[in-house]
C-alpha positions as CSV (number, residue, x, y, z in Angstrom):
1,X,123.8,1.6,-61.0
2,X,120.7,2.3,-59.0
3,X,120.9,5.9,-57.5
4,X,119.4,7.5,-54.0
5,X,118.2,11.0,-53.9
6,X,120.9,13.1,-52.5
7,X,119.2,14.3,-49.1
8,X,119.1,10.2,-48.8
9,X,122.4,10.0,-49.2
10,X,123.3,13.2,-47.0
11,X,121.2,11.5,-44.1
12,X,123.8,7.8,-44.5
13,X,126.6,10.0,-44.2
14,X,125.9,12.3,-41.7
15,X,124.6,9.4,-39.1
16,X,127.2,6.9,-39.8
17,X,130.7,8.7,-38.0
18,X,133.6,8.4,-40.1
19,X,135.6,7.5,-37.1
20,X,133.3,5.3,-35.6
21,X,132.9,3.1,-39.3
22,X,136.8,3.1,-39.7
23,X,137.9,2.6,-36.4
24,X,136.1,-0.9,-36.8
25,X,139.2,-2.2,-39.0
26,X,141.8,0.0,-38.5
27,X,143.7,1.2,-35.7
28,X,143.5,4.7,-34.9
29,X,145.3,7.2,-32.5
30,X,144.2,10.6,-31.8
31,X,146.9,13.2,-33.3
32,X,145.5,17.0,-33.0
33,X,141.4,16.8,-34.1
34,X,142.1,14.0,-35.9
35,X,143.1,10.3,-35.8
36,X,145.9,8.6,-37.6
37,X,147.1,4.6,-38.6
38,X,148.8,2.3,-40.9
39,X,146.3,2.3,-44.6
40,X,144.1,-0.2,-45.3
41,X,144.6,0.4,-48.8
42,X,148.3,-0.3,-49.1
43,X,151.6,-1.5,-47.0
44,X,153.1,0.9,-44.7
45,X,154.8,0.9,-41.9
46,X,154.6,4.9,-40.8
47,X,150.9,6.0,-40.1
48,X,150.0,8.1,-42.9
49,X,146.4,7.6,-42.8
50,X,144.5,10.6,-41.5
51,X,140.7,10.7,-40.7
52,X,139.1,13.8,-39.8
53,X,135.7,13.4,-37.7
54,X,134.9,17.2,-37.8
55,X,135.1,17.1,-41.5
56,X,133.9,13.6,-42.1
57,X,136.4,12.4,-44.2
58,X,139.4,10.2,-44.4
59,X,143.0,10.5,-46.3
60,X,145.9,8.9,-47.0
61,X,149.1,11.1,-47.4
62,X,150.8,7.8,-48.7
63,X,148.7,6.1,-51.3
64,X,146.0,9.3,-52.1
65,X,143.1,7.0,-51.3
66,X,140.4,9.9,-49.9
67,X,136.8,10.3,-49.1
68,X,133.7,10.3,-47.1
69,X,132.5,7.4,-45.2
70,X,130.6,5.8,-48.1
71,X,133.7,5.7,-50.4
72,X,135.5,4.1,-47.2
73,X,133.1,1.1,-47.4
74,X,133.3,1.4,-50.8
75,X,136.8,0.8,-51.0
76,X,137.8,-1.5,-47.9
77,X,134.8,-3.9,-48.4
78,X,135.1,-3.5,-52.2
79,X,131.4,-2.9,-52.8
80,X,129.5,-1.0,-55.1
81,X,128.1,2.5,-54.3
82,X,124.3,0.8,-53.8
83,X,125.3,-1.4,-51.3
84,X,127.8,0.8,-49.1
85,X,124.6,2.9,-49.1
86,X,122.4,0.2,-48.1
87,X,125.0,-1.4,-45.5
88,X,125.4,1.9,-44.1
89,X,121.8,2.7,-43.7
90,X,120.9,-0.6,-42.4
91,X,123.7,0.6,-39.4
92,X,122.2,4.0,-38.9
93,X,118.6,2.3,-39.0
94,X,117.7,4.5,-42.0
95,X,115.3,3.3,-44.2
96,X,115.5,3.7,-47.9
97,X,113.4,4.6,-50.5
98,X,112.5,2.0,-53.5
99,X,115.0,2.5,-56.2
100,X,112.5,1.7,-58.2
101,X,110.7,4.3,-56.9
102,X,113.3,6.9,-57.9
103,X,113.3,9.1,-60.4
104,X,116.6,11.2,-61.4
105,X,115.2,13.8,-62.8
106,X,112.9,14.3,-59.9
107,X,116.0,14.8,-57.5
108,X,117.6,17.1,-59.9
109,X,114.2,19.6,-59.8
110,X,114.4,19.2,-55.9
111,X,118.2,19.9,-56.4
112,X,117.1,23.4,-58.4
113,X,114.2,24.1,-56.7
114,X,116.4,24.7,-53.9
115,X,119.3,26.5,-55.4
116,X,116.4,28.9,-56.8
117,X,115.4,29.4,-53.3
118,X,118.7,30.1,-52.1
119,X,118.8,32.5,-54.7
120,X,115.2,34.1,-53.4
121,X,116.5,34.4,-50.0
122,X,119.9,36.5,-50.7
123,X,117.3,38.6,-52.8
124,X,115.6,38.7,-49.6
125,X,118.0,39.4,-47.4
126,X,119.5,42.3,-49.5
127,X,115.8,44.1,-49.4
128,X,115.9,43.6,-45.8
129,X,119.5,45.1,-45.3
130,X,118.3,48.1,-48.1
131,X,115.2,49.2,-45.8
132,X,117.4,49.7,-42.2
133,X,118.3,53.3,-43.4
134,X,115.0,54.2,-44.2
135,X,113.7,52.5,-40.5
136,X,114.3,55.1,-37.5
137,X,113.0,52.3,-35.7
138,X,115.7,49.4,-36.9
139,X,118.3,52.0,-36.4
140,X,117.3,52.7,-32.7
141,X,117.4,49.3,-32.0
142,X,120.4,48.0,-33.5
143,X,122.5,51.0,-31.4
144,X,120.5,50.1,-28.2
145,X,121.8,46.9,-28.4
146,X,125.7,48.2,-29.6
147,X,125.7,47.2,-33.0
148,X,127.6,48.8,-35.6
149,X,127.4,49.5,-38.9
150,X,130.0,47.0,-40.1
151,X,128.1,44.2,-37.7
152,X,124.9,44.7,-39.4
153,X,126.2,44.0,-42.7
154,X,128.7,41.6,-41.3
155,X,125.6,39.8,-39.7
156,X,123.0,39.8,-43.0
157,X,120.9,42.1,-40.5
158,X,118.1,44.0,-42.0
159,X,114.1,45.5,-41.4
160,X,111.2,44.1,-42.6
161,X,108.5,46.9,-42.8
162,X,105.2,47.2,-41.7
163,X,103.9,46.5,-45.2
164,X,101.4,43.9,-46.4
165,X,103.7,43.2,-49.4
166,X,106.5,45.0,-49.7
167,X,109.0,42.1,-49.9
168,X,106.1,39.8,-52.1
169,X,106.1,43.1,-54.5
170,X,110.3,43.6,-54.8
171,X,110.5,39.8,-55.4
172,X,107.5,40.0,-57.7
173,X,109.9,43.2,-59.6
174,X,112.4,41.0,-59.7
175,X,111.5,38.4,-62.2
176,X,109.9,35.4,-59.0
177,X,107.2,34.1,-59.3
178,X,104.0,33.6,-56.4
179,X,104.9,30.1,-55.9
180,X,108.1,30.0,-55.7
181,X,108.0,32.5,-53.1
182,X,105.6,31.4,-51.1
183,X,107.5,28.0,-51.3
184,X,110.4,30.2,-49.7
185,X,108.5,30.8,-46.4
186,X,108.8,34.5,-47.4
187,X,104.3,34.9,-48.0
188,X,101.5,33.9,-46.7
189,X,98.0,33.2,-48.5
190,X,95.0,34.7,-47.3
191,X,91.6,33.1,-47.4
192,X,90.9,35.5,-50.1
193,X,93.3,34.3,-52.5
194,X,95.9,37.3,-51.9
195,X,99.1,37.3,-50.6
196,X,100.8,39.1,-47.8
197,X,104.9,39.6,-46.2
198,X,104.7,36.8,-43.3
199,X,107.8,38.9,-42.1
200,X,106.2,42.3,-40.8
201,X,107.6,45.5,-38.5
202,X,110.6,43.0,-38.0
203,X,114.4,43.4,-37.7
204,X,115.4,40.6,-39.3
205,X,118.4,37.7,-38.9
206,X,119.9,35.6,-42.0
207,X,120.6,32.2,-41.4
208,X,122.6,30.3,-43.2
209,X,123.3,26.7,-43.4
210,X,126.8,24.8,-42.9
211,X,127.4,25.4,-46.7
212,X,126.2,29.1,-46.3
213,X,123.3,28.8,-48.3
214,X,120.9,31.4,-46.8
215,X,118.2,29.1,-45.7
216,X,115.8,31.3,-43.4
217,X,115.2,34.3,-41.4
218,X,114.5,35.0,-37.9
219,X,112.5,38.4,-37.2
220,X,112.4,40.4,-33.8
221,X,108.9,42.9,-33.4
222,X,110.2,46.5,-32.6
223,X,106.7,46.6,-30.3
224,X,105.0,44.5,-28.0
225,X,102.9,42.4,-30.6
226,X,103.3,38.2,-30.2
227,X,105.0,35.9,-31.3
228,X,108.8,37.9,-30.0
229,X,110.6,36.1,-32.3
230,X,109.1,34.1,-35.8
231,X,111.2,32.2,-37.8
232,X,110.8,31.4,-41.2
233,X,108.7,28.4,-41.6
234,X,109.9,24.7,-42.2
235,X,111.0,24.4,-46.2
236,X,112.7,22.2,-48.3
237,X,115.6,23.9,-47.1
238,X,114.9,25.1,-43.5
239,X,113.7,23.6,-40.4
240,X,114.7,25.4,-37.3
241,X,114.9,22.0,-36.0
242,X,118.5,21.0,-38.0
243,X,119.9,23.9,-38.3
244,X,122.0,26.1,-36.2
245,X,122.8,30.4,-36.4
246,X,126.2,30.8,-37.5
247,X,127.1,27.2,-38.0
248,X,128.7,28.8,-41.4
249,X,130.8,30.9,-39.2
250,X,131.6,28.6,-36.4
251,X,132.7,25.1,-38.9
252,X,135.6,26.9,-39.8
253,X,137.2,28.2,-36.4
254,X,140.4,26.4,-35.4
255,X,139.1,25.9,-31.9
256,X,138.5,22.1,-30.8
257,X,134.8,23.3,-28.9
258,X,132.1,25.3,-29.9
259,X,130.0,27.8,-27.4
260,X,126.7,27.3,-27.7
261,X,123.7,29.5,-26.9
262,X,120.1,30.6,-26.8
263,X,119.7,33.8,-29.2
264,X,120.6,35.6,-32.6
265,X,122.1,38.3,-30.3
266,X,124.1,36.6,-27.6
267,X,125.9,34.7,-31.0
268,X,126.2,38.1,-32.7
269,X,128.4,39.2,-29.5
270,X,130.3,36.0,-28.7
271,X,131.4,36.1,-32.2
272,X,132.1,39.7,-32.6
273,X,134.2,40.1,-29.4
274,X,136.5,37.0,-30.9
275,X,134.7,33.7,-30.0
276,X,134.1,32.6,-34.1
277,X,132.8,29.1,-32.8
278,X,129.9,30.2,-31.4
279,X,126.5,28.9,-32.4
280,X,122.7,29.1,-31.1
281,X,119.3,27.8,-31.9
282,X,116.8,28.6,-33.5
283,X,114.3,29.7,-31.3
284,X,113.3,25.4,-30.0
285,X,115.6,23.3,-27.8
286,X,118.2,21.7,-29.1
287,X,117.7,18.5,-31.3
288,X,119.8,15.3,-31.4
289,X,119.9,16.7,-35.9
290,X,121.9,19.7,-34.0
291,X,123.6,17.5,-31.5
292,X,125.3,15.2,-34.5
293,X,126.1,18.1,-36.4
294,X,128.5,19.6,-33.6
295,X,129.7,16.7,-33.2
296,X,131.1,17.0,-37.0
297,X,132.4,20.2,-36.2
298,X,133.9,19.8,-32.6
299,X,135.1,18.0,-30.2
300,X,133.1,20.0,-27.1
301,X,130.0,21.7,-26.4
302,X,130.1,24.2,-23.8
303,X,126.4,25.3,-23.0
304,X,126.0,28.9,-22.8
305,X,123.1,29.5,-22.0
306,X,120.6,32.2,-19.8
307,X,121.0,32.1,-16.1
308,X,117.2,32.7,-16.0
309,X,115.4,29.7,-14.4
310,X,114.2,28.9,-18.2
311,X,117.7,28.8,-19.1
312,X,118.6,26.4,-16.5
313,X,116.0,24.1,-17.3
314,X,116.8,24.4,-21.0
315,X,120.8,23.7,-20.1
316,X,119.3,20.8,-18.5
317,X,117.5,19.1,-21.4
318,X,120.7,20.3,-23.8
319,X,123.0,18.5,-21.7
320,X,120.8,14.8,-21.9
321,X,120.4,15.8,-26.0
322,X,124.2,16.0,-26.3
323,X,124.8,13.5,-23.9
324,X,123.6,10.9,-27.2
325,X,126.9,11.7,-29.0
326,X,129.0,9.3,-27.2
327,X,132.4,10.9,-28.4
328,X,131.4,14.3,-27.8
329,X,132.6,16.7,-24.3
330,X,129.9,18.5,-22.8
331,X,130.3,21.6,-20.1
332,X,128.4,24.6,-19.1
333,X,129.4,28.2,-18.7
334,X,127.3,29.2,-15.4
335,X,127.1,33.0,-15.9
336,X,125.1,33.4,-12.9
337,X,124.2,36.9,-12.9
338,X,121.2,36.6,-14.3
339,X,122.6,38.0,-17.7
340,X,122.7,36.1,-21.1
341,X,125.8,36.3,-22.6
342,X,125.5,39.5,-24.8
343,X,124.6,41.4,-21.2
344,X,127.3,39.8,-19.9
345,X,130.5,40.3,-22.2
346,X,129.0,44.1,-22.6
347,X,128.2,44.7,-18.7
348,X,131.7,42.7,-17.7
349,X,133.8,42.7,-20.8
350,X,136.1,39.7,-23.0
351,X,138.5,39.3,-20.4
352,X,136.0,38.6,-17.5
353,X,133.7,36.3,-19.7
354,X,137.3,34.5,-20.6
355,X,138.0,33.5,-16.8
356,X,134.7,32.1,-16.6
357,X,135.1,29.9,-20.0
358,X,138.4,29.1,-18.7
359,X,136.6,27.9,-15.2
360,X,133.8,26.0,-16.9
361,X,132.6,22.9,-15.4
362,X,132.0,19.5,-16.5
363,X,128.2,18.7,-17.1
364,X,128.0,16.4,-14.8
365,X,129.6,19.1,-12.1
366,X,127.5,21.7,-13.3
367,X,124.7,19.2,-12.3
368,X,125.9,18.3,-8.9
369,X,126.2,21.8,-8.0
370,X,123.0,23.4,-9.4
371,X,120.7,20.4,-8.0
372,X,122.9,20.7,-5.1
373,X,121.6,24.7,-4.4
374,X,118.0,23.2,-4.9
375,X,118.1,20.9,-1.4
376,X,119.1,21.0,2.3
377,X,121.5,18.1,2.3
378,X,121.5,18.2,6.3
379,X,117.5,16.2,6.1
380,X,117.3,12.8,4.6
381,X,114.2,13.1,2.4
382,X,115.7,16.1,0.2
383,X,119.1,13.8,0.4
384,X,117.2,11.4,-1.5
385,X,115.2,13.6,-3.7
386,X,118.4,15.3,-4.8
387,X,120.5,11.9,-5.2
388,X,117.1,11.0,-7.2
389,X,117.1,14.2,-9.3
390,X,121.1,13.5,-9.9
391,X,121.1,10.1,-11.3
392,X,118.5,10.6,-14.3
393,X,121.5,12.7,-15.8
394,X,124.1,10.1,-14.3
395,X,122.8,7.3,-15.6
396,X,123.4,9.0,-19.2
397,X,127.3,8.5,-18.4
398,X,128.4,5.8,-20.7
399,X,131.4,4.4,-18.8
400,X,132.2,2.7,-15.6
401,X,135.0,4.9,-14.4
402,X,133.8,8.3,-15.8
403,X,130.4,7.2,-13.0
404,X,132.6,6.2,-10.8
405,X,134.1,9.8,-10.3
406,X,131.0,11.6,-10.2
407,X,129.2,8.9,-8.2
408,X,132.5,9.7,-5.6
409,X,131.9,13.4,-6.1
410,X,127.7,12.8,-5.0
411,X,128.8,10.3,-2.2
412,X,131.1,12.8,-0.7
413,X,128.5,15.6,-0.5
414,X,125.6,13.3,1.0
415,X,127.3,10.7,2.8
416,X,125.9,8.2,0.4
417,X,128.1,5.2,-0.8
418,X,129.1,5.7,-4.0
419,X,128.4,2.1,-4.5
420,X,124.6,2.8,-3.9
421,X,124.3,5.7,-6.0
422,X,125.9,3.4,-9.2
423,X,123.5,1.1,-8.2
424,X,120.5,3.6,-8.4
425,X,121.4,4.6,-11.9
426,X,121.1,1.4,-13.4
427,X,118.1,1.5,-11.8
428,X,117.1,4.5,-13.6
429,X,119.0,3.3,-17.0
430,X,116.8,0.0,-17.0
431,X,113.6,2.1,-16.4
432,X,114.3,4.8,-19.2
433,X,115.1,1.2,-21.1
434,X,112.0,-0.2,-20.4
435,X,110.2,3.1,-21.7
436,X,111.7,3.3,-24.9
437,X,110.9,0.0,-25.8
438,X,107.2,0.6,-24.7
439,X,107.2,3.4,-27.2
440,X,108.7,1.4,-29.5
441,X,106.0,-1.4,-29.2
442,X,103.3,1.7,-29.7
């Protein structure tokens, strides 16, 4: 049986949703965070077929039939694992490799060459943590910013100190060797030939992956030397691009929607004052990779981001990123006092920063409102300009009657028929159309 490499494999089932495939033959009603029906696989007349979106797989309680989304093709279209694969791909537009082109015992290598650097970074991690108590510095910072003891171990937190290769020499010590470090992201090479810590007079920040496999590190400066922030650099494990902080933390709350923010900190806080499903990026803006994987996890995003103008603007992009995942909620905690959300919860406390999760708004109301504080709806050309400003993100709304609500909303506030503002955004749906398939054609 021809075989993919398993990051191949990974990519078919993480872009092809379970409920999305399944739902295409068998009837399925929502019941809690999942979805139930009769089985496929045998005669029933109670629904004891379960599939589980957020943990991309499928089960039935009557027959034991269970699995991911390729053993669902597998089974229902009775076809081998190669061409589930392959019919899968086709649907995500994935391309695949040559199997010829495969070699087995190539993926295994790639399979240890990454459990060997899992095993470097927890090596890593514990230097880091080891050199706090030796760090005035570290110390000072971690209680200016009201972090305990128990947090900083809790957290993976640690120093990197201002040594040319203090970490490449404790690795070295303990049995790794220069390339396999440096393949780590944890050294750099000079033009000389010698090496040197790329972390540096840092407090560090373990990441971790969904599997909580530590993947990376970010590291703050303690002085006023750029970059702020560095992360580690793109591996064959890491790219700050795909991966989310806490993620490891966050799959396994029982809540249905995940806060997400900005910074390693404003997590840290969330997280620690009782909100385990929060989550935040990696230094970029937010990717559709990270979009599809909260959609695994959850049901809703709820943007939590700075109330800076920087913040806004990034809220902004997040919510037309997120907006691809057709089945997923999006809203936005508005903090709007200029705080990012560990200032806030410490300045105002749990219970405040509760009422305004509890009060958060629909993206498309956040949007209304924030363009809305941006014009003078009383004069006719910043009534258009905001109407204009308002349907790029409206014409992201996939249904008829979801636009026609906030189309209502818009009309109400500008005197606009709603009928005019629909027609705008298809409009702005067929130009955005009409660009992608220029780019395509590039």
């Amino acid at each position: 049986m021809p075989l993919f490499p398993d990051y191949v494999i990974k990519e078919v089932a993480d872009k092809n949703d379970i409920y999305d495939v399944i739902s295409q033959t068998v009837s399925l009603k929502k019941s809690g965070s999942s979805y139930i029906g009769l089985c496929p696989f045998h005669n029933e007349k109670t629904p004891s077929f379960s599939v589980s979106p957020r943990r991309g797989i499928f089960k039935c309680f009557g027959c034991g039939e269970g699995g991911d989304v390729i053993g669902f093709v597998m089974k229902n279209e009775n076809l081998s694992f190669f061409d589930a694969v392959t019919k899968l791909a086709s649907r995500a537009n994935i391309t695949l490799p040559e199997v010829k082109n495969f070699d087995k015992d190539k993926s295994e290598k790639r399979k240890e060459k990454a459990q060997h650097i899992y095993e470097i970074n927890k090596e890593a991690a514990n230097y880091f943590y080891s050199n706090i108590k030796n760090s005035p510095e570290a110390i000072a910072y971690f209680k200016k910013r009201e972090l305990s003891s128990s947090q900083v171990k809790a957290f993976w937190l640690g120093y990197a100190p201002d040594s040319w290769t203090g970490l490449f020499d404790h690795l070295v010590s303990k049995g790794y060797t220069e390339g396999d470090i440096y393949d780590a992201g944890l050294i750099r090479r000079h033009e000389s030939g010698r090496y040197y810590d790329y972390f540096r007079n840092r407090v560090m920040f373990t990441i971790f992956d969904s599997n909580s496999n530590i993947i990376g590190f970010g590291g703050r400066v303690l002085d006023d030397s750029k970059p702020k922030y560095l992360n580690s650099p793109d591996s064959s494990v890491f790219s700050k691009g795909k991966n989310l902080y806490s993620i490891n933390l966050a799959k396994h709350s029982k809540k249905k929607f995940c806060i997400l923010c900005e910074g390693y900190m404003d997590a840290i806080a969330l997280i620690s004052a009782g909100y385990d499903n929060t989550v935040a990026t990696l230094g970029t803006a937010i990717g559709d990779s990270q979009a599809r994987m909260l959609s695994r996890f959850f049901e809703e995003v709820v943007i939590c981001y700075d109330s800076d103008d920087a913040g806004r603007n990034a809220t902004n992009r997040a919510i037309t990123v997120l907006r691809g995942q057709d089945k997923l909620k999006i809203s936005v905690l508005d903090l709007k006092a200029k705080k990012d959300p560990d200032e806030y919860i410490k300045t105002y406390g749990k219970e405040r920063f509760n009422s305004m999760l509890n009060a958060r708004k629909t993206d498309m109301e956040y949007l209304i409102d924030y363009f809305g504080e941006n014009y003078n709806l009383k004069k006719s050309d910043e009534k258009i300009r905001y109407i204009s400003e308002l349907t790029q993100y409206l014409s992201l709304i996939p249904t008829k009657v979801e636009l026609d609500v906030y189309a209502s909303v818009v009309a109400e506030k500008t005197g606009v028929q709603a009928s005019s503002i629909i027609s705008q955004c298809g409009v702005k749906r067929a130009a955005g159309l009409a660009i992608s398939r220029e780019i395509l054609m590039l």
